[in-house]
C-alpha positions in Angstrom: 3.5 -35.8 12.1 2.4 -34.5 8.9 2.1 -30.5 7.8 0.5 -29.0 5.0 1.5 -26.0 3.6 -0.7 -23.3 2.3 0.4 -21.2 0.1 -1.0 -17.9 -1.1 -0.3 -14.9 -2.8 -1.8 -11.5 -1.4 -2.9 -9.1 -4.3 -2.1 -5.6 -2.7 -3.9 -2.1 -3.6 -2.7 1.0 -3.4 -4.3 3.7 -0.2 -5.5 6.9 -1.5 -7.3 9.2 -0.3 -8.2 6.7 2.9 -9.4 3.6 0.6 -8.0 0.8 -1.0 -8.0 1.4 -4.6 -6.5 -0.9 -7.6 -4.5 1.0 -10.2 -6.5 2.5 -13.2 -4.5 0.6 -15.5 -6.5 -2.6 -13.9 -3.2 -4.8 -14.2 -0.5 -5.7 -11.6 3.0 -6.9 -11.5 4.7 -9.6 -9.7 6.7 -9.0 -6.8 9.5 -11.9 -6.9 11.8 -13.8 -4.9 15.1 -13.3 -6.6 16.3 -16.1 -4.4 14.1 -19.0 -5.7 12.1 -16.9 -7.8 8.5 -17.3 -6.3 6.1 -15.0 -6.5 5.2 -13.2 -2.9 2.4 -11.1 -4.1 1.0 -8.9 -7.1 1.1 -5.3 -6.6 -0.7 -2.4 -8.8 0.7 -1.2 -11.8 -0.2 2.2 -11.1 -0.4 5.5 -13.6 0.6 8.6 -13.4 -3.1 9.2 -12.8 -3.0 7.3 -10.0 0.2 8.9 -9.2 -1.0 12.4 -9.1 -4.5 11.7 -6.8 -2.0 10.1 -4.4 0.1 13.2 -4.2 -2.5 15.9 -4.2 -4.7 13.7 -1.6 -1.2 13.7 0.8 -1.0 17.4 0.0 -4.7 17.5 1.2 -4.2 15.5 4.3 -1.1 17.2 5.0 -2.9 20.8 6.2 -4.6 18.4 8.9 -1.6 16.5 9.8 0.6 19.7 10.2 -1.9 21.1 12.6 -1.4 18.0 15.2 0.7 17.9 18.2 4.1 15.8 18.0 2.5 13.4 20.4 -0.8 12.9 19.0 1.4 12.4 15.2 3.7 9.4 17.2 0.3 8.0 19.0 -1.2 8.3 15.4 1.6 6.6 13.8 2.7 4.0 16.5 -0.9 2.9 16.3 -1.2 2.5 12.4 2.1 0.3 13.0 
């Protein structure tokens, strides 16, 4: 029996504002494993720019979030899970 391994590395973006962006600095770091030291993925190297539409679009979303029942924030959440 033979196996063939396929290895590859996922490239992750950061979710504002309910898309996928990259960073505006269009560059990403490494995330590594301090183990064997292989690289798992890239993820953004993000700004403060980036930083601060993240923040004020949670601030946004957070006068609709507030406004939902307990239950319908659980289903919400167990279902983005």
């Amino acid at each position: 029996m033979s196996m063939t391994t396929i290895s590859q590395t996922i490239t992750y973006l950061n979710y504002i504002n309910g898309s996928w962006q990259a960073a505006s600095s269009d560059e990403t770091l490494a995330s590594i494993n301090p183990a064997n030291r292989e690289v798992l993925g890239y993820v953004q190297s993000s700004t403060r720019d980036d930083l601060n539409e993240a923040v004020q679009a949670a601030k946004e979303a957070q006068k609709a979030w507030k406004k939902r029942s307990g239950a319908e924030r659980g289903n919400l959440l167990y279902k983005a899970a």
